[in-house]
C-alpha positions in Angstrom: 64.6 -81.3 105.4 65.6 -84.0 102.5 66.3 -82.6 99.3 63.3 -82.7 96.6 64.5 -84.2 93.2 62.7 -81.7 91.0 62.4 -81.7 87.0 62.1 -78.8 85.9 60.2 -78.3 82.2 60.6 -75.2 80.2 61.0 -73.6 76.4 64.8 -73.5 76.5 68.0 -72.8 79.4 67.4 -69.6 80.8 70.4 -67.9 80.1 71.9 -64.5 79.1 69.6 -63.1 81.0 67.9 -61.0 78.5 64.3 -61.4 79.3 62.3 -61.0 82.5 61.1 -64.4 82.0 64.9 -65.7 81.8 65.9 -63.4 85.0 63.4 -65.2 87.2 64.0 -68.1 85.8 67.4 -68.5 86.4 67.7 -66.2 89.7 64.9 -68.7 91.2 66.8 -72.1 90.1 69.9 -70.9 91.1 69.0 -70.4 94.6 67.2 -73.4 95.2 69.6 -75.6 93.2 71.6 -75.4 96.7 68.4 -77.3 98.4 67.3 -79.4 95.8 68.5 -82.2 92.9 67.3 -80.4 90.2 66.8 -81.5 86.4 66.1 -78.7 83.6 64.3 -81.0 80.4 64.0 -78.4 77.8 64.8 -77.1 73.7 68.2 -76.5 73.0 68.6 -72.9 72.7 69.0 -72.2 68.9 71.8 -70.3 69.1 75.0 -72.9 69.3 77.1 -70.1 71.1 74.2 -69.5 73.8 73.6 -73.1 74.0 76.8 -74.0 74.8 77.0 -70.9 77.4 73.4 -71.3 79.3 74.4 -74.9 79.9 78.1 -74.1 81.4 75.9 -71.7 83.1 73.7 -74.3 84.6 76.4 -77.4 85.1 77.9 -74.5 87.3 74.8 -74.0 89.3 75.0 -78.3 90.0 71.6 -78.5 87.5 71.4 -81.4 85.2 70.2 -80.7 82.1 68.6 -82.5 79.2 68.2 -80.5 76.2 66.7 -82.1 72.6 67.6 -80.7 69.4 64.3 -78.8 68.6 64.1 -75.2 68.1 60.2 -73.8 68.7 59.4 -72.0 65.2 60.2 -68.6 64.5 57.2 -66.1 64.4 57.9 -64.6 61.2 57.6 -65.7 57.5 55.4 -67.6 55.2 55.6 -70.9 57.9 54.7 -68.7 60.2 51.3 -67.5 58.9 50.5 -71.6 57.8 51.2 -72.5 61.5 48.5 -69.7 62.3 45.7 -70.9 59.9 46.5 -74.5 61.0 45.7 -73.5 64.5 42.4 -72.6 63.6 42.0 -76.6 63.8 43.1 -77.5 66.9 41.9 -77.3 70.3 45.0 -75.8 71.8 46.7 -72.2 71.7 48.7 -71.9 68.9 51.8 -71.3 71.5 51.0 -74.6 73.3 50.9 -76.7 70.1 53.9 -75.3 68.9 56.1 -75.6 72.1 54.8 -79.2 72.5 57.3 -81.5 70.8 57.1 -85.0 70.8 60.7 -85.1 71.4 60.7 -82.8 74.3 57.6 -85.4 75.7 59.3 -88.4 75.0 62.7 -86.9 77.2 60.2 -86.5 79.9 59.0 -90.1 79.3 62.4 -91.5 79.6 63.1 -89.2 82.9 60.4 -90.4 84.6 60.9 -94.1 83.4 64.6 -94.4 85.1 64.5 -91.2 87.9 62.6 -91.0 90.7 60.9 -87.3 90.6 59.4 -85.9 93.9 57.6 -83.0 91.7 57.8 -81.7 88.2 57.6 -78.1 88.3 56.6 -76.4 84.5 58.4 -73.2 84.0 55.6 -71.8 82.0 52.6 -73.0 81.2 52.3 -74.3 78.1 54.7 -76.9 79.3 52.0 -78.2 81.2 50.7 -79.9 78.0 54.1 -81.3 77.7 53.9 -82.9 80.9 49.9 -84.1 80.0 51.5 -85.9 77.2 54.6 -87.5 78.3 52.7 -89.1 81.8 49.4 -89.4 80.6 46.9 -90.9 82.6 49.9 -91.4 85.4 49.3 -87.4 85.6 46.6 -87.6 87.9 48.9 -89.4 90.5 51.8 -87.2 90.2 52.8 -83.9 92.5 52.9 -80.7 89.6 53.3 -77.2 89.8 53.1 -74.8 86.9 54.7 -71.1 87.0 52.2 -69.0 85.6 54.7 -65.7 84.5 51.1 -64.3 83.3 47.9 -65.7 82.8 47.6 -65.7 79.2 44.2 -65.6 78.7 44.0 -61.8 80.4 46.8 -61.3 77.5 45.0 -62.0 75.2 41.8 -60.8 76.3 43.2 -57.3 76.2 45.0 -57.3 73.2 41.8 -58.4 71.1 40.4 -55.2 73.2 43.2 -53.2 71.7 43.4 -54.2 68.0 41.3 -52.3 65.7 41.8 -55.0 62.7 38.6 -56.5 62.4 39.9 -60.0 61.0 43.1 -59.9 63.4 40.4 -59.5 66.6 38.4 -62.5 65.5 41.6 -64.4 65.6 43.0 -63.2 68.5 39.4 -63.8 70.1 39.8 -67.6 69.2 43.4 -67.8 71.2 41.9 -66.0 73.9 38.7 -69.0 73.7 41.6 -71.2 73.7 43.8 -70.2 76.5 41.0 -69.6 78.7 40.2 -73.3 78.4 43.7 -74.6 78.2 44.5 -72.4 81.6 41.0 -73.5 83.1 42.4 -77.4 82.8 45.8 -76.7 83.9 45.1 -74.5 87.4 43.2 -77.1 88.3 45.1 -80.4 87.6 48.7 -79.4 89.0 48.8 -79.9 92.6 49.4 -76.3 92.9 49.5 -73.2 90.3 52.3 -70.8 91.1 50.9 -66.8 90.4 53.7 -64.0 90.1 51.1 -61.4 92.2 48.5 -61.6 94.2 46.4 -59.9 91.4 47.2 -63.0 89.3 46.4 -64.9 91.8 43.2 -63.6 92.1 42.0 -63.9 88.6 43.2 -67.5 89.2 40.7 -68.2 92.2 37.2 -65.7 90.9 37.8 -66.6 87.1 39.2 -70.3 87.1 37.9 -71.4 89.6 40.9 -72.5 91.9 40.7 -72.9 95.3 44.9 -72.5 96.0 47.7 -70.7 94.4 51.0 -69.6 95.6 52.5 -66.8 95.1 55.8 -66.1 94.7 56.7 -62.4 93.0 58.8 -61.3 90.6 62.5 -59.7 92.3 65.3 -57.9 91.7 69.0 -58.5 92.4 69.9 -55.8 94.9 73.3 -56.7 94.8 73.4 -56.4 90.6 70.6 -53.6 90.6 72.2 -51.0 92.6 72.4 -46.7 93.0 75.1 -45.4 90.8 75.7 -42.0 92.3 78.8 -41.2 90.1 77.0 -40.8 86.7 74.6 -37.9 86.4 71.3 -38.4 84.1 69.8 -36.9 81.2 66.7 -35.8 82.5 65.5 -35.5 78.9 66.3 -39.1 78.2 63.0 -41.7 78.3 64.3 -45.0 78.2 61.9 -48.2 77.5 63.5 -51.6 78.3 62.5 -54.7 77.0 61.8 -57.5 75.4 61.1 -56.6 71.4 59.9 -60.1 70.3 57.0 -59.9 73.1 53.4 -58.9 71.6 52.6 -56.2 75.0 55.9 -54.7 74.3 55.7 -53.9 70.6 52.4 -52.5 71.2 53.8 -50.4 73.6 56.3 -48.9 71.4 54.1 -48.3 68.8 52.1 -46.3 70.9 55.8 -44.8 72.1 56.7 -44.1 68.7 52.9 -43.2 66.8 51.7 -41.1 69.7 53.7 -40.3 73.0 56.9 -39.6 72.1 56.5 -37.1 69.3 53.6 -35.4 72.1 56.6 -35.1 74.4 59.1 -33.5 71.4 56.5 -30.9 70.8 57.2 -29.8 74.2 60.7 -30.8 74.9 62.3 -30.9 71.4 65.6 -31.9 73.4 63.9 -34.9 74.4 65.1 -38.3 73.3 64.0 -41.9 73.5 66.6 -45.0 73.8 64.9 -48.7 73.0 66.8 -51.1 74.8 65.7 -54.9 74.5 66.7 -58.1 72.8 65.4 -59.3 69.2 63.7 -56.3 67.9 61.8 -56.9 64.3 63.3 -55.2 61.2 60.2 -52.8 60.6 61.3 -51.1 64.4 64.6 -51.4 63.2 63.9 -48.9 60.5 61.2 -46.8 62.5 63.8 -46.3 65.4 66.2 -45.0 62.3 63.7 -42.7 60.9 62.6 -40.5 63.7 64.8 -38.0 65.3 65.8 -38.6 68.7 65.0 -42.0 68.8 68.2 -44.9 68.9 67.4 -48.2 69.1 69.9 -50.9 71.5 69.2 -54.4 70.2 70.6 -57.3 72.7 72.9 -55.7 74.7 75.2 -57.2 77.3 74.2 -54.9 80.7 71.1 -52.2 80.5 72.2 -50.9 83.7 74.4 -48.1 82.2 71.0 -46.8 80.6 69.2 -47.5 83.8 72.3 -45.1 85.3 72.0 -42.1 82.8 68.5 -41.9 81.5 65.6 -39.9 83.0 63.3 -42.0 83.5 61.8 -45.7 82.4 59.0 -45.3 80.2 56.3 -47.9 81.0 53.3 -47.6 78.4 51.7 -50.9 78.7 48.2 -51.4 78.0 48.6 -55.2 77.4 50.2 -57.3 79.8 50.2 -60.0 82.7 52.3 -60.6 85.6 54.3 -57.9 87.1 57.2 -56.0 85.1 60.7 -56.7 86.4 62.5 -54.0 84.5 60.3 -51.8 87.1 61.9 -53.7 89.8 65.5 -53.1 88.6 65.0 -49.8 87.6 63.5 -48.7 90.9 66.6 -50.6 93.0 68.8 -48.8 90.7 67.2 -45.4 91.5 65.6 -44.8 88.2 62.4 -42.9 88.2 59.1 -45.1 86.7 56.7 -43.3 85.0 54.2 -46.3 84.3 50.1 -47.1 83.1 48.1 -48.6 85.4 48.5 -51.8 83.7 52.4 -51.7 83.4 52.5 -51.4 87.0 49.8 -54.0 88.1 50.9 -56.9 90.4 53.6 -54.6 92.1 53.2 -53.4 95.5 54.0 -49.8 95.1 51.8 -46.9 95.7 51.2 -44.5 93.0 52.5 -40.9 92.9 54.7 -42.2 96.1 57.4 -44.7 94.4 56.2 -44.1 90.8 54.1 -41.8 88.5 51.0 -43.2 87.0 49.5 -42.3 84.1 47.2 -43.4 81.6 46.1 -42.4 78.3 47.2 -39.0 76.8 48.3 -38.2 80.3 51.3 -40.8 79.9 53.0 -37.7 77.4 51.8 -34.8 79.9 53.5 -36.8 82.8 56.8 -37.6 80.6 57.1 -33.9 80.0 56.2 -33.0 83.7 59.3 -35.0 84.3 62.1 -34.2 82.3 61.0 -30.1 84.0 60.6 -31.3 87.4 64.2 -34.1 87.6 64.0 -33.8 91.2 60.4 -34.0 92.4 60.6 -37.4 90.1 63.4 -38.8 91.8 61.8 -38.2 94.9 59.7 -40.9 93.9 62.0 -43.4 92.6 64.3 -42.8 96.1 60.7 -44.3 97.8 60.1 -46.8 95.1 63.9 -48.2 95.6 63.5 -48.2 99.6 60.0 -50.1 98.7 61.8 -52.7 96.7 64.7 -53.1 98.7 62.2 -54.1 101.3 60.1 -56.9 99.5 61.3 -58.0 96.1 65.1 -59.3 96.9 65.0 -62.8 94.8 66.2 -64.6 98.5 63.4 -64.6 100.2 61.6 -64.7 96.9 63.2 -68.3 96.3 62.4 -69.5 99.7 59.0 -68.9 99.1 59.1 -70.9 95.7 61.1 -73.6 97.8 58.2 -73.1 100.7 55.3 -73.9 97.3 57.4 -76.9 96.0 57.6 -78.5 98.9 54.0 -78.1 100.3 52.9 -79.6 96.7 55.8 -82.4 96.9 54.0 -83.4 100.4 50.0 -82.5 99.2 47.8 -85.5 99.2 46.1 -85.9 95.6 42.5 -86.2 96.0 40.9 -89.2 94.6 39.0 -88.6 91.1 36.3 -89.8 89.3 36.3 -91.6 86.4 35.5 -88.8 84.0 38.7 -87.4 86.0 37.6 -84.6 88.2 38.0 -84.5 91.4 35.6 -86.1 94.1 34.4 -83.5 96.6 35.4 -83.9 101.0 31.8 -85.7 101.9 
């Protein structure tokens, strides 16, 4: 089969790997970079060190890249909050208007105006708008796909559930308004949305309406992710892994921090808790410092040397979309999970089998249960490794994603009406 030339649209090059989005990212691309002419059209990443390493990373892999010198604004500060209130005024999330530059749209302009593009796959979704503006009415013609790493409006959804702020949740209920819209539009136009589970996938079809959606899961490299059977764990050490810029995550450290982990030093005052993940705010800077047994490991290089000598991962999500890849890599590296029901969702592995679940106050009571029972939890993370080592290696994973593109590269579009939806089979 002929090579696809693919353009690829996404918030920046994915690379360090430092955040599950960047890991699947990259792991996909650089396995199907092999098959196809692939173009990444993205930010620069703002740091000039990174920059300069993500794209040696990617000339490497034989991806072209065109990168414009934007950075997507920080969310902190007084700009910050302005950017919020402005939002209130436009139709679109806050996160799609602010990743929508016109100099990204007008890169993709000139792309499409001297390259010939079989399909333009958007690394996240937002970048769909990106793509609405840069082709405009020429959309309707071209072959899309858009990688949905969650659907955002369930994000949302369950974080206005969660947030007790009474003028926070009517905000939050407005982005969730807004996503649910935005996401309603953009399942629907590509020529096929790409889910990371089949619960996602799911939510896609009963709440959005869409009649087809790949799916293509979220992996691990077994190769990278493997058991390290000459370092011996602290059973009392609960590790929680990742990102610390990423809403879900921060709320799951707060809980970590306000309610879980002191539970567990009440029973195990040996107990301690490491916070490994990239960009962490200053106020869980200084939390992390102020309370015993707690150490905080911002940005670091390789987390498989915690994976190796901790107890177990942590997982106390109550927010989130997708499927978690740090379960995936813990699990191939032999690491016992003790996860919610929501930090596990979109994985296939069986509860009480290849991980503990737990919800609620019984997240602490299950922590404990662990750190006195080592070896009835690494019973299950033995299963949960032979489970992933079975289904979530990033190969097959890519030839499924290769499998997606090129069904939607060969898809007929369907005629539309002039109000642009489109016409029914008669």
């Amino acid at each position: 089969m002929r090579p696809l030339r693919v353009a690829v649209l996404d918030e920046e090059l994915p690379f360090p790997l430092t955040s599950g989005k960047r890991i699947r990212t990259y792991n996909l691309l650089a396995r199907l970079a092999d098959r196809h002419r692939v173009t990444v059209l993205c930010h620069r990443n703002p740091d000039p060190a990174e920059a300069a390493d993500a794209e040696a990373a990617f000339r490497r892999l034989g991806v072209e890249t065109v990168m414009v010198d934007r950075a997507v604004p920080k969310k902190s500060g007084p700009g910050f909050y302005a950017r919020l209130a402005g939002n209130l005024l436009s139709p679109l999330p806050y996160s799609v208007a602010t990743h929508t530059s016109p100099a990204l749209v007008q890169a993709v302009r000139d792309h499409a105006a001297a390259n010939r593009v079989d399909l333009w796959h958007c690394e996240w979704t937002p970048y769909a708008q990106v793509l609405r503006d840069a082709l405009g009415d020429d959309l309707a013609a071209a072959r899309w796909t858009v990688m949905a790493h969650n659907v955002e409006a369930v994000i949302w959804r369950r974080t206005a559930d969660a947030e007790p702020n009474p003028v926070k949740r009517w905000y939050i209920r407005k982005q969730w308004e807004k996503f649910d819209r935005f996401e309603r539009w953009a399942y629907a136009a590509a020529t096929t949305p790409v889910a990371v589970s089949p619960d996602d996938a799911r939510v896609m079809r009963t709440e959005f309406g869409v009649p087809r959606a790949a799916v293509v899961p979220n992996g691990v490299d077994t190769r990278y992710f493997r058991l390290q059977t000459d370092v011996d764990r602290d059973p009392a050490r609960v590790l929680f892994l990742g990102s610390l810029d990423w809403r879900p995550n921060l709320d799951a450290v707060r809980l970590l921090l306000d309610d879980l982990f002191p539970k567990v030093r009440k029973q195990v005052p040996a107990a301690t808790l490491a916070l490994v993940g990239r960009h962490p705010p200053a106020w869980l800077r200084q939390r992390a410092a102020a309370i015993p047994g707690v150490e905080l490991f911002a940005d670091v290089p390789d987390v498989r040397p915690f994976l190796a000598t901790c107890g177990m991962l942590a997982v106390p999500l109550r927010i989130a979309g997708g499927s978690r890849l740090k379960i995936l890599e813990a699990l191939a590296s032999g690491t016992p999970v003790v996860s919610t029901t929501v930090g596990a969702e979109g994985l296939s592995l069986v509860p009480g089998r290849d991980y503990v679940r737990a919800d609620g106050p019984a997240l602490a009571d299950a922590i404990v249960e662990g750190i006195r029972r080592p070896h009835e939890l690494a019973e299950t993370a033995e299963s949960g490794r032979v489970a992933v080592l079975a289904a979530y290696d990033w190969g097959p994973l890519a030839d499924r994603l290769d499998a997606a593109w090129r069904a939607a590269a060969g898809r007929s579009r369907p005629a539309r009406t002039r109000s642009g939806r489109r016409k029914k089979n008669s």
